[in-house]
C-alpha positions in Angstrom: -6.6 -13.4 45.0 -8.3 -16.8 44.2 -9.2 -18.6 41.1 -13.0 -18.8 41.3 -14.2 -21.5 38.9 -17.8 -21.7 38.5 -19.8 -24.2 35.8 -22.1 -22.4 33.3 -24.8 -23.9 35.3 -24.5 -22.7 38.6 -23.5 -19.3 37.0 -26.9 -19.2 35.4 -28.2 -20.3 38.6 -26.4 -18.0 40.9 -25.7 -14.9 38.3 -26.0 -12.0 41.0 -23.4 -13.6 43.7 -20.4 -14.2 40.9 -21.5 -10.5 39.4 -20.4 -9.4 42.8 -17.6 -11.4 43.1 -16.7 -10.5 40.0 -15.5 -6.9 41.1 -13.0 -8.1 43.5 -11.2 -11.4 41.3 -12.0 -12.7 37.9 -14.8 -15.3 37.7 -14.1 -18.4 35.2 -17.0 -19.9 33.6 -16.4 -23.5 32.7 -18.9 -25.8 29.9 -18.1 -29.3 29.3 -15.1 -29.2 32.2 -13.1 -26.2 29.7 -13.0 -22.3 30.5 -15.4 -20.8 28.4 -15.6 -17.4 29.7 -14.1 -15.4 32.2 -16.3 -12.6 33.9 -14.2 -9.1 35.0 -15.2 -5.7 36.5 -15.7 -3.2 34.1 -12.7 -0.9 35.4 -10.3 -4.4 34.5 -12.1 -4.8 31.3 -11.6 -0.5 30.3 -7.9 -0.9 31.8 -7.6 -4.1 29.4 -9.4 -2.7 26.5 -7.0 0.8 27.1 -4.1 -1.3 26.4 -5.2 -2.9 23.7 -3.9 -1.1 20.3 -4.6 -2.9 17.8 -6.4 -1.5 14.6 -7.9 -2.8 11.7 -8.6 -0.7 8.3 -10.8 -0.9 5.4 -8.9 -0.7 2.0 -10.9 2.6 1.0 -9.5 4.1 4.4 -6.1 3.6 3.6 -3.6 6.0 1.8 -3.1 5.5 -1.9 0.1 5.1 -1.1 -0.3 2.3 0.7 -2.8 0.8 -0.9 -0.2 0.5 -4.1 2.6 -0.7 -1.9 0.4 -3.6 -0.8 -0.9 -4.1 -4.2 3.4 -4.4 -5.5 4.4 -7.0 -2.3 5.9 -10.1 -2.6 4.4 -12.5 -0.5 5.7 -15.4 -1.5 4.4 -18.9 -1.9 1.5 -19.7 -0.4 0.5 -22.8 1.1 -0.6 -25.3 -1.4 -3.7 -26.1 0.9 -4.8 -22.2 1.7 -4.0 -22.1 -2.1 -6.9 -24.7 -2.3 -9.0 -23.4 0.1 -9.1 -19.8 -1.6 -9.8 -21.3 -5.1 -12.9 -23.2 -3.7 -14.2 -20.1 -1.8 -13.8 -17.9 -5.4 -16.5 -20.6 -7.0 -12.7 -22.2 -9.1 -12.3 -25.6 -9.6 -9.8 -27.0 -6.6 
């Protein structure tokens, strides 16, 4: 299989030959000489996403239990400058 590489250009220009490439080898979309995209079939993408198990919950999802063991962590010291970073996002004086 072969590393097509294709500028964002001549993928615009050209769209329906790299879709059809696309279904046998991955198509990489370059801007300013760096990857910026890669094009896949949609069976590689399903396969990809399938693996993927990663989860993300809100807090008013989660178990009480949880919640409360969360809340009663140590973390730690933080990082003087996230420190910084959170007290100037909250609208407090750095």
């Amino acid at each position: 299989m072969s590393k097509i590489s294709v500028t964002a250009t001549e993928f615009q220009t050209r769209a329906g030959l790299y879709i059809e490439q696309a279904a046998k080898s991955p198509v990489f979309i370059t801007k300013h000489r760096r990857t910026a995209r890669v094009l896949i079939d949609i069976d590689e993408y399903e396969r990809l996403k399938a693996r993927d198990t990663r989860q993300n919950h809100l807090t008013e999802s989660l178990p009480k239990a949880w919640v409360e063991a969360l809340a009663d962590a140590e973390y730690g010291d933080a990082d003087p400058a996230l420190e910084a970073l959170l007290k100037t996002g909250s609208g407090e004086e750095a």
